[in-house]
PDB file of N, CA, C and O in Angstrom:
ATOM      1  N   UNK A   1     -10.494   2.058   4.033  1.00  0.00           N
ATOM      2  CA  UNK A   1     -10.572   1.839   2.601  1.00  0.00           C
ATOM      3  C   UNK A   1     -10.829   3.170   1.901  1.00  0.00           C
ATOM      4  O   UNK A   1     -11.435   4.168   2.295  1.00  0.00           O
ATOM      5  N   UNK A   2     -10.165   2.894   0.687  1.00  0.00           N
ATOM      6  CA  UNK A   2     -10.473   4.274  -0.331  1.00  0.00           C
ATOM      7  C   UNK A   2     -12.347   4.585  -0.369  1.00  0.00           C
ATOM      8  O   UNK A   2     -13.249   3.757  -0.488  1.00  0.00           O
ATOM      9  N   UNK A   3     -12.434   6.205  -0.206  1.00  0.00           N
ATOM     10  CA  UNK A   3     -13.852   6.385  -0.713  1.00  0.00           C
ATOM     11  C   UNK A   3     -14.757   5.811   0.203  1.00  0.00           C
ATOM     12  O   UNK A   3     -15.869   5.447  -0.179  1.00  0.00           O
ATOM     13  N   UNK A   4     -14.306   5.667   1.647  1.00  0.00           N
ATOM     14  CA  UNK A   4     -15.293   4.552   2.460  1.00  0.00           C
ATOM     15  C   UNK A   4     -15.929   6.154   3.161  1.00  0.00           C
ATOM     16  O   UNK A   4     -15.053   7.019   3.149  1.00  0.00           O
ATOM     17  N   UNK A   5     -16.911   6.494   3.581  1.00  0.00           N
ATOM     18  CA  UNK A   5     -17.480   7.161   4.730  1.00  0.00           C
ATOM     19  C   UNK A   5     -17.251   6.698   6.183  1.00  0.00           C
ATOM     20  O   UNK A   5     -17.364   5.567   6.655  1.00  0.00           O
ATOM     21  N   UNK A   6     -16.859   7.996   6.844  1.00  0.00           N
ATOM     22  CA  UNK A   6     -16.198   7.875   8.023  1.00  0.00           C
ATOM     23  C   UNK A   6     -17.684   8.544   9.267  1.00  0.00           C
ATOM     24  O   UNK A   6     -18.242   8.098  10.269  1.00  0.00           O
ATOM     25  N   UNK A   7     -17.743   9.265   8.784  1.00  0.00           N
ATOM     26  CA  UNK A   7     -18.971   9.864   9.063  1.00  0.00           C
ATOM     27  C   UNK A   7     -20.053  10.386   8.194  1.00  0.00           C
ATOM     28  O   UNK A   7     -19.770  11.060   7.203  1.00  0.00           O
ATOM     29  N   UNK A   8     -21.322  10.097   8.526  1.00  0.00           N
ATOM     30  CA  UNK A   8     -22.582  11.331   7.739  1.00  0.00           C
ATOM     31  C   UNK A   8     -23.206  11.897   8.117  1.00  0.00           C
ATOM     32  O   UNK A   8     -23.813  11.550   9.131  1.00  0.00           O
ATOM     33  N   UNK A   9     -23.415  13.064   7.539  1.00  0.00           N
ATOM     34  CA  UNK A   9     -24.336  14.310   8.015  1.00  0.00           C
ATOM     35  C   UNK A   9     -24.796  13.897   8.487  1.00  0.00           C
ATOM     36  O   UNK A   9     -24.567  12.709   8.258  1.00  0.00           O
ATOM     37  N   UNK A  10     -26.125  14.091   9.847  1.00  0.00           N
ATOM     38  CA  UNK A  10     -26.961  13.587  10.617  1.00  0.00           C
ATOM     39  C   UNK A  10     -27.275  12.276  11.798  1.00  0.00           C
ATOM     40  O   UNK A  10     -28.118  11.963  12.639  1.00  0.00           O
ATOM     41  N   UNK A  11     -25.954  11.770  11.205  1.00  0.00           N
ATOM     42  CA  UNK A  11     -25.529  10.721  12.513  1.00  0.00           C
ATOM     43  C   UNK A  11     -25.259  11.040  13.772  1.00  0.00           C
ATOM     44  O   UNK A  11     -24.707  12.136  13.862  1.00  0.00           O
ATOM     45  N   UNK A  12     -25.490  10.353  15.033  1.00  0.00           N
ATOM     46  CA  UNK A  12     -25.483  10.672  16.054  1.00  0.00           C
ATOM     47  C   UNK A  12     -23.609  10.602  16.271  1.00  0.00           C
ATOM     48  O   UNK A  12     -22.783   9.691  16.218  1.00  0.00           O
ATOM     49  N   UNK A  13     -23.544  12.150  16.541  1.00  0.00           N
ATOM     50  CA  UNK A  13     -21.932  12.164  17.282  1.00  0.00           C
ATOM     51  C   UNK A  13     -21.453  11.382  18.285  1.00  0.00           C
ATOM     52  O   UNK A  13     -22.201  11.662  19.222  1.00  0.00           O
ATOM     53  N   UNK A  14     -20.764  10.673  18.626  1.00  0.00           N
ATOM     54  CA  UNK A  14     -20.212   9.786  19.391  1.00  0.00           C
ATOM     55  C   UNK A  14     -18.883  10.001  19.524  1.00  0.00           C
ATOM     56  O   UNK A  14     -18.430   9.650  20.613  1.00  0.00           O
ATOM     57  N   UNK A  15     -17.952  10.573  18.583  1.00  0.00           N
ATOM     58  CA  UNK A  15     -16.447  10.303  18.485  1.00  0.00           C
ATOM     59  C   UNK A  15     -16.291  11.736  18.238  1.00  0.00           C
ATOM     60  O   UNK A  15     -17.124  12.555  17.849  1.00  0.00           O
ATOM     61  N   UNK A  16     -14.294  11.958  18.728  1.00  0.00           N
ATOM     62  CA  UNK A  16     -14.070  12.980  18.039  1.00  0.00           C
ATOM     63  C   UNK A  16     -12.524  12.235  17.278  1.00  0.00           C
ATOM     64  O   UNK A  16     -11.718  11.545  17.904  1.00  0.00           O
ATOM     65  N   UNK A  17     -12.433  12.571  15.945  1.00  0.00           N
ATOM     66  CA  UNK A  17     -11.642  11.876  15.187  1.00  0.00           C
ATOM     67  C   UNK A  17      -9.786  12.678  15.453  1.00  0.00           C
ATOM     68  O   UNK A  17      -9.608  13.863  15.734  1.00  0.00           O
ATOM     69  N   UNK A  18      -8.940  11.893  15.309  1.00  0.00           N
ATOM     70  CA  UNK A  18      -7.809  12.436  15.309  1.00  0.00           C
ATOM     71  C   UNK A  18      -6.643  11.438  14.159  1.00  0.00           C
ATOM     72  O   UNK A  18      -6.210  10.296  14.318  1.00  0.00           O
ATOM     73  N   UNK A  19      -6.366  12.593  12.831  1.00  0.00           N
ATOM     74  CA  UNK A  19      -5.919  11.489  11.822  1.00  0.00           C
ATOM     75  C   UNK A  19      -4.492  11.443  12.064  1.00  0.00           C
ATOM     76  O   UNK A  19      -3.777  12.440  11.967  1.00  0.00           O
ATOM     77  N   UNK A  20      -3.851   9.671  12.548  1.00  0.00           N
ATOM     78  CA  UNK A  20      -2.471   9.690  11.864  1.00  0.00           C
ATOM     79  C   UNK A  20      -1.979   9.132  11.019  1.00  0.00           C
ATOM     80  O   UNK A  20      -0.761   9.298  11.085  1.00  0.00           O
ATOM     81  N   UNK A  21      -2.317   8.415  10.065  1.00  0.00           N
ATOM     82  CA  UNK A  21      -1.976   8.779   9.135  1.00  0.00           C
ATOM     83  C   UNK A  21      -3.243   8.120   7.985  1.00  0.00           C
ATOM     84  O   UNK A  21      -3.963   7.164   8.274  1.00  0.00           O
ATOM     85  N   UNK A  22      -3.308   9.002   6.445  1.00  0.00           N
ATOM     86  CA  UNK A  22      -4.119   8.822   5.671  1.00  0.00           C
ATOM     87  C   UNK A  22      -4.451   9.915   5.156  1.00  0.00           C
ATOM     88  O   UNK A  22      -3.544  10.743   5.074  1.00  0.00           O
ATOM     89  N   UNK A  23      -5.665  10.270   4.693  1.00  0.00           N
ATOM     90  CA  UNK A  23      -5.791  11.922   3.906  1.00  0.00           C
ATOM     91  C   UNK A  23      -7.470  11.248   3.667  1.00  0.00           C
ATOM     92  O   UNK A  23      -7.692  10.193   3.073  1.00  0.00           O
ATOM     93  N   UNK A  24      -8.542  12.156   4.294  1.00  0.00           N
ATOM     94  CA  UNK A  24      -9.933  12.476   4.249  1.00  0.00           C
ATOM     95  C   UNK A  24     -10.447  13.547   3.667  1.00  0.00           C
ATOM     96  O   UNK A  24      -9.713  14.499   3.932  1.00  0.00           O
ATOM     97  N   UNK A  25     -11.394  13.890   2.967  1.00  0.00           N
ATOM     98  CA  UNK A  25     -12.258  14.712   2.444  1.00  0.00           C
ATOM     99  C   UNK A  25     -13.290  15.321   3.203  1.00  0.00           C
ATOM    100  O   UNK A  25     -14.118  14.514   3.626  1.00  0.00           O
ATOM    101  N   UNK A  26     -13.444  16.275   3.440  1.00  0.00           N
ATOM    102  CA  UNK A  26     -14.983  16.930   4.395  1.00  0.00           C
ATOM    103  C   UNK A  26     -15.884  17.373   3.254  1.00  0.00           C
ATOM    104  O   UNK A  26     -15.711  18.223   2.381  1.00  0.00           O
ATOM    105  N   UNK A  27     -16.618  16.775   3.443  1.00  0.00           N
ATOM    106  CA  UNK A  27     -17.852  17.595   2.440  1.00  0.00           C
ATOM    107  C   UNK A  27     -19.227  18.181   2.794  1.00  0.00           C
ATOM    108  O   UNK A  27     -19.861  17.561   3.648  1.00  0.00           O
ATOM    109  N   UNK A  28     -19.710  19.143   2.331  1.00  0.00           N
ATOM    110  CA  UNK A  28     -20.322  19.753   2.856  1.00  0.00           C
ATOM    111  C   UNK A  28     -21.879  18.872   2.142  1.00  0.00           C
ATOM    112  O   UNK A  28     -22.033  17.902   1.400  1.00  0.00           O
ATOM    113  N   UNK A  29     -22.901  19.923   2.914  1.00  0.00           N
ATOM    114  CA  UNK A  29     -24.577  19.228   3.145  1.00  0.00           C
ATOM    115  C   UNK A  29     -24.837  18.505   2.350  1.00  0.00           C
ATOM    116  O   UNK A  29     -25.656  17.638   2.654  1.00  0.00           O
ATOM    117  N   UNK A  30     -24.281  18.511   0.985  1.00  0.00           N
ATOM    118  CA  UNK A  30     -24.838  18.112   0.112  1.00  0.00           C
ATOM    119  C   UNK A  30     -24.340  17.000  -0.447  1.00  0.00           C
ATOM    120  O   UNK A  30     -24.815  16.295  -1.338  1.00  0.00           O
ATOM    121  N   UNK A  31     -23.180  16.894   0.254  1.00  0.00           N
ATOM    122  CA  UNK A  31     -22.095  15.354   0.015  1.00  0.00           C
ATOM    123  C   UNK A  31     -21.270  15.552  -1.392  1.00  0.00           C
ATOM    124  O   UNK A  31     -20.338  14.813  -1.711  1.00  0.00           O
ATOM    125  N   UNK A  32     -21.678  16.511  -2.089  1.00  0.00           N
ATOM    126  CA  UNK A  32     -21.253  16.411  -3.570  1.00  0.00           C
ATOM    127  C   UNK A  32     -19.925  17.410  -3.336  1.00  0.00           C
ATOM    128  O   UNK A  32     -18.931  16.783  -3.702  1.00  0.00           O
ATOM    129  N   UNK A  33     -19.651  18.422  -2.970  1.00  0.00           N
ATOM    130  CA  UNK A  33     -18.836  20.145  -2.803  1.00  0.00           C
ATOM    131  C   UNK A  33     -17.602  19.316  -1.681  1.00  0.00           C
ATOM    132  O   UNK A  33     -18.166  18.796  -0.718  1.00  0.00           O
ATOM    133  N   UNK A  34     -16.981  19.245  -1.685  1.00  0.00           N
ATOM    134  CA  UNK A  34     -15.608  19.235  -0.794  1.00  0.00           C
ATOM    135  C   UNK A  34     -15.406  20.687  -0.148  1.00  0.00           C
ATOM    136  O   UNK A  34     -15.312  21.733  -0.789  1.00  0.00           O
ATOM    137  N   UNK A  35     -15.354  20.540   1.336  1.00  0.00           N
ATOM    138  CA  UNK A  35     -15.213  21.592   2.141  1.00  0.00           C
ATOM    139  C   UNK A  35     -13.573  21.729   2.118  1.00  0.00           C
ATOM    140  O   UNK A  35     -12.971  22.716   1.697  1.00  0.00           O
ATOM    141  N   UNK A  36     -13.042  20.676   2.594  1.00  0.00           N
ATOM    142  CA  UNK A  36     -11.441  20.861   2.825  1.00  0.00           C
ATOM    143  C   UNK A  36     -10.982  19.226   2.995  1.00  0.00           C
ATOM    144  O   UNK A  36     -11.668  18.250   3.298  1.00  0.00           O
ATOM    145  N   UNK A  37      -9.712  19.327   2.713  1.00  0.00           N
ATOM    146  CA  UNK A  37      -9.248  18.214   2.735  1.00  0.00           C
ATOM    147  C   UNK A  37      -8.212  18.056   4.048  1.00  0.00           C
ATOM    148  O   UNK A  37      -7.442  18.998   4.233  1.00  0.00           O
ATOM    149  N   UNK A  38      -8.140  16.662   5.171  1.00  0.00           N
ATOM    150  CA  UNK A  38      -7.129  17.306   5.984  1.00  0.00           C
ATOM    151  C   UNK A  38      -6.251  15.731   6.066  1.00  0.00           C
ATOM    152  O   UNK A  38      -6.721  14.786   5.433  1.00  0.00           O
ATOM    153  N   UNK A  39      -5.046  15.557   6.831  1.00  0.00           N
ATOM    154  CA  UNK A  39      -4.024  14.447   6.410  1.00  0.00           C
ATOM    155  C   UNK A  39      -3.519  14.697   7.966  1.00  0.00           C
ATOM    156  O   UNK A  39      -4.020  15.436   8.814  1.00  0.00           O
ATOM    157  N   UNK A  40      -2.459  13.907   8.054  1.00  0.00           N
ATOM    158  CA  UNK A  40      -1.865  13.438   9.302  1.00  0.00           C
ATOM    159  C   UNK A  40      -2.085  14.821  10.357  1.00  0.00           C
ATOM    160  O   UNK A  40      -2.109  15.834   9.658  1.00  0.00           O
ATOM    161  N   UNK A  41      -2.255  15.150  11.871  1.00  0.00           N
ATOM    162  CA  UNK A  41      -2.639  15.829  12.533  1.00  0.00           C
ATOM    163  C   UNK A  41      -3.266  16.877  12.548  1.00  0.00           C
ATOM    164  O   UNK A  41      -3.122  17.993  13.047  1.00  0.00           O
ATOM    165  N   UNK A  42      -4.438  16.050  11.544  1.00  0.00           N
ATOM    166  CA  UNK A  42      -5.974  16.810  11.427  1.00  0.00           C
ATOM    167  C   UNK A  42      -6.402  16.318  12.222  1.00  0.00           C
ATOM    168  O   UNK A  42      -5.735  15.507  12.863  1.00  0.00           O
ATOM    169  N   UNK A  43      -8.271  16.710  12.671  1.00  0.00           N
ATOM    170  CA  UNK A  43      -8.892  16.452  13.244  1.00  0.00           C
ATOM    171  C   UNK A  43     -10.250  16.472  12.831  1.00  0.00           C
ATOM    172  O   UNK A  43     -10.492  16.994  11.743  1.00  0.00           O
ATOM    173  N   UNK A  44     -11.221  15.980  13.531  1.00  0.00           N
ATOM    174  CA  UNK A  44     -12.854  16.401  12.731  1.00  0.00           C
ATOM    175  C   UNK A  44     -13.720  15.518  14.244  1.00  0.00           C
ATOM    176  O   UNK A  44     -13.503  14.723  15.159  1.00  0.00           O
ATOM    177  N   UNK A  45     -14.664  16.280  13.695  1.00  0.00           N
ATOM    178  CA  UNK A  45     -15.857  15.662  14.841  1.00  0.00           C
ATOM    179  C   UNK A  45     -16.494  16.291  15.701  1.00  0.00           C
ATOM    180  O   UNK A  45     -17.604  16.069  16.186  1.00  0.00           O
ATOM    181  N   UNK A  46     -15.285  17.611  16.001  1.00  0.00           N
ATOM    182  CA  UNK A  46     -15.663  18.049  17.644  1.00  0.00           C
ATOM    183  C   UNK A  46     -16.743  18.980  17.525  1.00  0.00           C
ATOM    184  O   UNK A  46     -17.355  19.280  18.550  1.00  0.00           O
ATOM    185  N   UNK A  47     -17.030  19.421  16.563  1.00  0.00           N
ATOM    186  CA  UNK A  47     -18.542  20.573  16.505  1.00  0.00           C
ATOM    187  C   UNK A  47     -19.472  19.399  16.969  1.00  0.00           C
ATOM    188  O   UNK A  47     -20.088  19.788  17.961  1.00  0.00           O
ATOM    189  N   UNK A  48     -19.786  18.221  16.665  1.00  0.00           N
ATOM    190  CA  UNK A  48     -20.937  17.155  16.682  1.00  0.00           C
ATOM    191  C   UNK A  48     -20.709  17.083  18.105  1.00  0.00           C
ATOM    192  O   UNK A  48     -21.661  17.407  18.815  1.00  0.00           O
ATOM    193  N   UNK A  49     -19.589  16.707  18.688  1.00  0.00           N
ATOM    194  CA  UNK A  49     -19.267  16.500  19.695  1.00  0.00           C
ATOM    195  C   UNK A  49     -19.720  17.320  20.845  1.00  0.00           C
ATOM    196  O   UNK A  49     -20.392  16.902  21.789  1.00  0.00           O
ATOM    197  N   UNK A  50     -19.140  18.935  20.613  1.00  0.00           N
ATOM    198  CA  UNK A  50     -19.817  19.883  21.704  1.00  0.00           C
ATOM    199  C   UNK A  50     -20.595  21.512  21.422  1.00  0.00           C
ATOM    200  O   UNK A  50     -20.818  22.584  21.985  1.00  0.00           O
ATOM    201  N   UNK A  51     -20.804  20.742  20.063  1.00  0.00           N
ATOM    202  CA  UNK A  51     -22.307  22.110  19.815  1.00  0.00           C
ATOM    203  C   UNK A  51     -23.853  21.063  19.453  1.00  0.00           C
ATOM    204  O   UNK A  51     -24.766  21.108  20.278  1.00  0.00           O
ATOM    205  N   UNK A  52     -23.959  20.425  18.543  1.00  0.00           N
ATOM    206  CA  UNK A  52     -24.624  19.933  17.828  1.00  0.00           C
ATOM    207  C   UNK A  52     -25.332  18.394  18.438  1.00  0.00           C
ATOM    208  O   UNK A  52     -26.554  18.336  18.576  1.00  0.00           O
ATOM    209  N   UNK A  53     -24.404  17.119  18.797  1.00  0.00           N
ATOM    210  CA  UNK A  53     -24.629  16.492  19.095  1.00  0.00           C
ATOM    211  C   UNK A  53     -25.264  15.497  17.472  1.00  0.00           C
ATOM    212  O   UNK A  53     -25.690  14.343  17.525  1.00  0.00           O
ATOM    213  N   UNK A  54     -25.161  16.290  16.256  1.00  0.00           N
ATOM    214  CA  UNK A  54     -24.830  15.383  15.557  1.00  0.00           C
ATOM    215  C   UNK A  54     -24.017  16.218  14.242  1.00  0.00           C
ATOM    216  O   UNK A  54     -23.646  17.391  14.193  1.00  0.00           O
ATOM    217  N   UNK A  55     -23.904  15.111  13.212  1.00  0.00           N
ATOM    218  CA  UNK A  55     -22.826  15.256  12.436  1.00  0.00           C
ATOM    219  C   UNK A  55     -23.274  15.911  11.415  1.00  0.00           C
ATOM    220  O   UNK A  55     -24.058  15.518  10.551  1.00  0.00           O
ATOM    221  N   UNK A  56     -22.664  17.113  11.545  1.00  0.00           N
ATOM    222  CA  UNK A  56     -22.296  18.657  10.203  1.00  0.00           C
ATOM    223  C   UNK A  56     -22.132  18.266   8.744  1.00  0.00           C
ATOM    224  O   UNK A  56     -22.821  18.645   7.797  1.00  0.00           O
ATOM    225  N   UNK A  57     -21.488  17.753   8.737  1.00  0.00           N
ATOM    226  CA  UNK A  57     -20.552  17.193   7.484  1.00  0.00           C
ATOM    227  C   UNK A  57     -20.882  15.680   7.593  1.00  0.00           C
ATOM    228  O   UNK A  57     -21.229  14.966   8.534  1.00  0.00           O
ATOM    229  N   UNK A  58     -20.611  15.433   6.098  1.00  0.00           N
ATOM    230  CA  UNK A  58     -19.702  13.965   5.636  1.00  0.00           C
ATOM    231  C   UNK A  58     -18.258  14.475   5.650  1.00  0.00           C
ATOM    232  O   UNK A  58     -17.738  15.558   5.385  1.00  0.00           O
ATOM    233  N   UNK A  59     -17.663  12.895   6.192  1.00  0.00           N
ATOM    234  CA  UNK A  59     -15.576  12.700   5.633  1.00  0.00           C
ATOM    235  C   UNK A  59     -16.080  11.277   5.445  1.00  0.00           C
ATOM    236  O   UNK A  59     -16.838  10.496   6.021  1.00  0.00           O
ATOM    237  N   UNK A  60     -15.059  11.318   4.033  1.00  0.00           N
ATOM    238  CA  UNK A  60     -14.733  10.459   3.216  1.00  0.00           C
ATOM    239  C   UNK A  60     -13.205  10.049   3.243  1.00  0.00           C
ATOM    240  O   UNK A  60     -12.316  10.891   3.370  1.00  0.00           O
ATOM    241  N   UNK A  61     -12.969   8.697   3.114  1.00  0.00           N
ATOM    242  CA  UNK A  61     -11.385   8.274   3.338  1.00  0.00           C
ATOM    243  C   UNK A  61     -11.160   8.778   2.157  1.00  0.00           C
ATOM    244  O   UNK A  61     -12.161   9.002   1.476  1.00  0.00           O
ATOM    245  N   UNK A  62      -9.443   9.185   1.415  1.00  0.00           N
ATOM    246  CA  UNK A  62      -9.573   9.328   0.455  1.00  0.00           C
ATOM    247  C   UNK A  62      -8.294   8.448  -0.098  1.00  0.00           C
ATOM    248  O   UNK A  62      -7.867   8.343  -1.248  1.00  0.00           O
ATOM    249  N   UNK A  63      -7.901   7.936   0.956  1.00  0.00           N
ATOM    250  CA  UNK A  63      -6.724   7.109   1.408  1.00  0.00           C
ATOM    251  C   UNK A  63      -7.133   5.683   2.371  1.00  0.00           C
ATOM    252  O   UNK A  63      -8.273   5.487   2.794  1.00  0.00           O
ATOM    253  N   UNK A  64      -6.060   4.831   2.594  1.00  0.00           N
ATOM    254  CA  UNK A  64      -6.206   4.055   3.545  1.00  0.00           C
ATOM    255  C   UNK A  64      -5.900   4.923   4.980  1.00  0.00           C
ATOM    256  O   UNK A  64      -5.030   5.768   4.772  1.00  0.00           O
ATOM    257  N   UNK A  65      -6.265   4.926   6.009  1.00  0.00           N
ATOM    258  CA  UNK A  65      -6.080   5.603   7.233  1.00  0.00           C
ATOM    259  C   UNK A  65      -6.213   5.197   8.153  1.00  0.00           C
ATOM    260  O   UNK A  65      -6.880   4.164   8.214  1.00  0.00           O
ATOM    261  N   UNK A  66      -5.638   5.795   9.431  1.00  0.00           N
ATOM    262  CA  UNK A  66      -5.447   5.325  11.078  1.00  0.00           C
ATOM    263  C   UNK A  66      -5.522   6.431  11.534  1.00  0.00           C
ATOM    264  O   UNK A  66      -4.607   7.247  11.639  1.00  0.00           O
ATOM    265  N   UNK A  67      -7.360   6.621  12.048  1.00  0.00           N
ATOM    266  CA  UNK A  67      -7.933   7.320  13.244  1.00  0.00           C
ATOM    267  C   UNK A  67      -7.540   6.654  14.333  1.00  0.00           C
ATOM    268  O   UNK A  67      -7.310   5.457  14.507  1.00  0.00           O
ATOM    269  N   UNK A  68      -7.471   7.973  15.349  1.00  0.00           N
ATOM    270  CA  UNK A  68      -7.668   7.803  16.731  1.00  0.00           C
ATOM    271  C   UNK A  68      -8.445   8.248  16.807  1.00  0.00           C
ATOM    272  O   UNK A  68      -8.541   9.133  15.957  1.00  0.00           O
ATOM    273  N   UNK A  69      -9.680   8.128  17.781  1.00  0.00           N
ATOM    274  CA  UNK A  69     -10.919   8.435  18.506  1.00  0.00           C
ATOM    275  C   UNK A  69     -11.204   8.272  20.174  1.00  0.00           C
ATOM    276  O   UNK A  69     -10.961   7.368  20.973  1.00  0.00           O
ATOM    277  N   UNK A  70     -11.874   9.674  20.299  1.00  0.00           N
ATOM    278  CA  UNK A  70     -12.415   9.528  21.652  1.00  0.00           C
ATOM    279  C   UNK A  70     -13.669   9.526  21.742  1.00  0.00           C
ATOM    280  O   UNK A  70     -14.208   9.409  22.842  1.00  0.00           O
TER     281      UNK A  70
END
C-alpha cells in the first residue's frame, strides 16, 4: 500500500529486501529528509543485515509493490 512502512529505524533486521516492481522512499534518522528513492532492481536491508543487525533507515512504499526477501 501507498505510504505503508516497510521497515523502521531500530527494528530488528531479519530480511534483505529486493524490489520488483513498485518505487520506495529511504529516509533518513529522522523519518522526515528522504535519503534516496529506489524502483524496480533496487535493493535495501543489507547494512541491518551484515553490519548492524538492526535497521539504519526507514522505507516507505511510495507505490503499490512486490518485494522479494531473504
Amino acid at each position: 500500500m501507498n505510504d505503508d512502512y516497510i521497515v523502521k529505524i531500530g527494528d530488528e533486521a531479519d530480511k534483505f529486501y529486493f524490489i520488483h516492481s513498485g518505487y520506495v522512499e529511504v529516509l533518513c534518522k529522522n523519518s522526515i529528509n528522504t535519503l534516496i528513492y529506489l524502483s524496480k532492481g533496487g535493493y535495501f536491508g543489507e547494512v541491518g543485515i551484515f553490519i548492524t543487525g538492526k535497521r539504519s533507515v526507514s522505507v516507505r512504499a511510495q507505490t503499490n509493490c512486490i518485494l522479494y526477501s531473504i
